[in-house]
Structures are given as structure tokens and as C-alpha cells.
N, C-alpha and C positions, 0 to 999 in steps of 0.2 A: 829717293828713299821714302821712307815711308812716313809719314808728317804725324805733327803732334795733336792728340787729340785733347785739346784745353776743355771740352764741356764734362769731361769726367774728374779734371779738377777741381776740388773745395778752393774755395776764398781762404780758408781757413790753412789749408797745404802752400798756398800763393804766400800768404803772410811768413808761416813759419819756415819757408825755403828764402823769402827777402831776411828775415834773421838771419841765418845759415850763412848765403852765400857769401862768397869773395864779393867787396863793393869797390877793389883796389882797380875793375875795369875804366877804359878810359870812356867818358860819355858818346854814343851815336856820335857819326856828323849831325853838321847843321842840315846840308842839300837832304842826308837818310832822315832826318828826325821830321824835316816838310815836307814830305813828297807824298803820291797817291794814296787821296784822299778818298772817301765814298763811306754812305753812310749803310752800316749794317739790316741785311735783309729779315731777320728775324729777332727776337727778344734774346731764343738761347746764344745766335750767333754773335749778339753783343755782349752779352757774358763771357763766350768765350775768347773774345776779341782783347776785353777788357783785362782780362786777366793775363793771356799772353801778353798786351802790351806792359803794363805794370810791372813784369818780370822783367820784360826784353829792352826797355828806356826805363829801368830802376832810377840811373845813375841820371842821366836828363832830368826826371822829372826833381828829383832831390836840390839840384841846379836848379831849376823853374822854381820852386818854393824859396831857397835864399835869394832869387833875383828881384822874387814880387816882392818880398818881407822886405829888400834893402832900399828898395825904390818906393815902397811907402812908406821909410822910416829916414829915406836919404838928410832928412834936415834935424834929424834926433838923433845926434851920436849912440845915447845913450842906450837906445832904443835897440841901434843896430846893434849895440853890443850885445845885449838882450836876444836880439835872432841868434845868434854868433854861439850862444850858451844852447839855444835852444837845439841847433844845430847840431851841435853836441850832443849832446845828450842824447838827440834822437840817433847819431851815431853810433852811442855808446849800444843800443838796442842791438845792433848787429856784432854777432859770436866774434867775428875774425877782427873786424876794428876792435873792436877792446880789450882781445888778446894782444893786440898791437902795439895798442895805444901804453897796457900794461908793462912790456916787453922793454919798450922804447924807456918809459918816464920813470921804470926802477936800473933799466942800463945807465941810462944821464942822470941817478941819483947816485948808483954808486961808485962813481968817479968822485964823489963828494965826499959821499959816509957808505961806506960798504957795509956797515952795521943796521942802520936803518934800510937800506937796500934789504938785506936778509931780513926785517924785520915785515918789509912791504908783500913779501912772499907769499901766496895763497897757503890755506892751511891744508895739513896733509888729510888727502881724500882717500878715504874707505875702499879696497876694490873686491867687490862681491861677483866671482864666478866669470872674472877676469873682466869686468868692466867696473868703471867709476860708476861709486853710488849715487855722488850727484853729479851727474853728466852734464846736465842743466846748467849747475849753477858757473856763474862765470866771474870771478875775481877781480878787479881794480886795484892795484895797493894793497892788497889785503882785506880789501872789503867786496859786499858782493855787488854785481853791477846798481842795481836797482840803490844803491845812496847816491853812488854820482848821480843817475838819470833824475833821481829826487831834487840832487842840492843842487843842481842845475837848471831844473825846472823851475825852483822857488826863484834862486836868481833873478834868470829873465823875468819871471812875473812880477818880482820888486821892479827890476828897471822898466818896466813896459807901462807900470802903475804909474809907477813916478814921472815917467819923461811925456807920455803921450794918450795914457789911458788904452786900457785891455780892447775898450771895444775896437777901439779903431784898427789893433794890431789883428783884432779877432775876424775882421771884414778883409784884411792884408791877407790873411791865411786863406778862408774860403775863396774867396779870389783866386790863388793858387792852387785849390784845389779843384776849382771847379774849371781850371783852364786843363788841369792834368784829364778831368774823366773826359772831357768833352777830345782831346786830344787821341787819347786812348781810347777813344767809341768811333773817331772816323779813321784814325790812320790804320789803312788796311794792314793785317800782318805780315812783316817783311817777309820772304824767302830763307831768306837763313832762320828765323824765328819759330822754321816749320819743320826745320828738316832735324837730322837726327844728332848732328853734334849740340844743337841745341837743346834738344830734347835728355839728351846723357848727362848733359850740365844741368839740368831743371832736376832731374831723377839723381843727379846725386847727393843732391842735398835735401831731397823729398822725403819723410819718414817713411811715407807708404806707397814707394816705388811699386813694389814687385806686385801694386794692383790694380795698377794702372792698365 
């Protein structure tokens, strides 16, 4: 079939379809996620390389950041917990975990208090010319995402302060970051990653599909 063309994708379309999508996939194998390796022939090709992979090992690389975060914090509970919130939160970013997450933790509330259950409800949205006026916004409890990703972030920064100091955690992170782009600059793009079932799933949660 006819493969995907990533150099007429934005960074920016790559970010807000990682929003978007389902993250409930299971991670790559191990033997697909190290295999055929080679480093890209041009600047644009590595652009585009970069971006397919970051879409197509979302779920890998997410894994790779809690695994550096816990192995440089393995001897700081505290710490860990710390990654654990962060993780979170960075969770919370994406549309389908938080409807989920929202889903789940007002069904397991109101087995307790059906009242507060109804009370954790999103509040009712406006529909103008048959679509939600805030499409965008996305609810927790009753609140909109962006307080959890807050009170979560502050969290971890308490516990990160407190148990081991910011920098160290901050050198933990880039470390994982920097194992992700380097990862994603030589693993050449799978096959599946080119073809078009992939590409239907990249475009359907793309805003600006139809200009592709």
C-alpha cells in the first residue's frame, strides 16, 4: 500500500494526535523495539523518522522514562512515589486516560455515596450547531483536567525536593529523554509503521487529516 508520508507532518499534529490517541495499546516487543538499526541519510529523513517513531513506540518510550526515573531514585521511596505522581499526571494529558480514569473513580465512588458520585459529574456543556462548545475541555471529578496535572505536579516536586533534590531527578529525566530521541533517530521505521492501517490510525485522530 501506499506508505505514510511523515515529512508533511507538524511536531505540532505528532503532539496533539499523542493527546488524542488510545494509550490502552500494549507496548512493542522487546526483539521489535531493538532491531534494525542505521543511522538516517538526511536531516529531513531524520525528522521524519523521529516523528513516526514517537508515535509508533508512544507506549515503549513512556515505559523507558518510568524505568530510568525508578532506577535513579530506586533507594528513595520517596522519590519514587514522586515519579509515580508524575506519571500521572503526564497521563492525565491524554483525552482517553482521563476519561477513563474519570469513568472508573466516580463508578468506585458511587458504590459509597451515589450523591457525591452525581456531584463529581462534568458540568453540562453547551451544544452549538450540534457540536460541544468545549470539545477541548476535559473533566476529572468535576474539575477540568489541567488541577489534577497541577496538584500532581506540585506533589512530586515536594517529594523530589524533599527526598533527593530536583537536580538529580532533573539529570534522571534527560537521561530518558535523550535515550528516547537517540532511539528514535536510528531505529529505522518498522513496516507496519508505513503502511496504511497505520496511517488510518495516525489520521484519525489527526485534526488535519483531510491535508495530508
Amino acid at each position: 500500500g501506499e506508505s505514510m508520508d511523515w515529512e508533511n507532518v507538524a511536531a505540532e499534529d505528532v503532539i496533539e494526535a499523542l493527546r488524542e490517541v488510545e494509550w490502552s495499546t500494549p507496548p512493542r516487543s522487546f526483539g521489535e523495539f531493538f532491531s534494525r538499526f542505521a543511522f538516517p541519510r538526511s536531516f529531513s529523513k531524520w525528522k521524519s523518522r523521529l516523528k513516526c517513531n514517537l508515535y509508533y513506540y508512544r507506549t515503549n518510550y513512556f515505559i523507558l522514562v518510568i524505568l530510568v526515573l525508578g532506577l535513579a531514585l530506586i533507594t528513595r521511596p520517596l522519590a519514587i512515589l514522586g515519579a509515580a505522581f508524575t506519571a500521572l499526571s503526564l497521563a492525565f494529558l491524554n483525552d482517553s486516560f482521563a476519561a477513563s480514569f474519570n469513568e472508573k473513580f466516580i463508578r468506585t465512588i458511587r458504590l459509597f455515596s451515589p450523591h457525591l458520585a452525581a456531584k463529581m459529574r462534568p458540568p453540562h456543556m453547551p451544544v452549538i450547531r450540534g457540536r460541544s462548545a468545549a470539545r477541548k475541555t476535559v473533566y476529572v471529578c468535576g474539575k477540568p483536567r489541567w488541577v489534577f496535572v497541577v496538584t500532581f505536579l506540585t506533589a512530586s516536586l515536594v517529594m523530589w525536593f524533599s527526598s533527593c533534590g530536583l537536580l538529580w531527578v532533573l539529570y534522571a529525566f534527560l537521561t530518558s529523554l535523550a535515550l528516547i530521541i537517540v532511539h528514535a533517530s536510528v531505529r529505522t521505521p518498522n513496516l507496519k509503521a508505513r503502511l496504511n492501517t497505520f496511517r488510518e490510525e495516525f489520521r484519525a485522530v489527526w485534526r488535519n487529516y483531510s491535508e495530508l
